[in-house]
N, C-alpha and C positions, 0 to 999 in steps of 0.2 A: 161352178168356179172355173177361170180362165185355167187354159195349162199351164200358159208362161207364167201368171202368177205362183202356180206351185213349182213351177221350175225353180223360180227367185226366190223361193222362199226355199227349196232346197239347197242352192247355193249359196245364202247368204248361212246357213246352218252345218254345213260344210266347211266353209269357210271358218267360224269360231269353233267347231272339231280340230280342224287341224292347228287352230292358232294355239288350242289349249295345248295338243300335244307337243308344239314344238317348246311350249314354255314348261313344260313338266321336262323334257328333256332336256334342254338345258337349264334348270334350275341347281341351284350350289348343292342343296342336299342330295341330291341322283349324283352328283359328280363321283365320291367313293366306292361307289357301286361299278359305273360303267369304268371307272380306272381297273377294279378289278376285275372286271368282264375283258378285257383288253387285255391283261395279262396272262388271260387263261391259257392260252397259245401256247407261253415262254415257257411254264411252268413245267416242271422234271413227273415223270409217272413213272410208274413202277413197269411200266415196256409188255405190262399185259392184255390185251383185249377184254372189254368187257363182257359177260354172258358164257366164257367160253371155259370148258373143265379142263382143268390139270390131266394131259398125259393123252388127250384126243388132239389131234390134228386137221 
């Protein structure tokens, strides 16, 4: 089998990967999701590090 031909055939499969991905991302149903994702920043904590014991430094 030619290379170029499995080149082409890699990038033509490549290509519909990434088309799928950009249509899963912006599809209406993910939208609630990544608004929350997006939020996550704004959002108040409780000002503790995670992992870490009360009274160690």
């Amino acid at each position: 089998m030619d290379i170029n031909l499995l080149r082409g055939i890699l990038l033509v499969l490549l290509i519909i990967g990434f088309l799928g991905l950009v249509a899963w991302a912006w599809s209406r149903k993910r939208k609630p999701d990544f608004d929350a994702a997006a939020r996550l920043p704004l959002e108040d904590d409780d000002g503790k590090v995670p992992g870490r014991e009360e009274g160690r430094t």
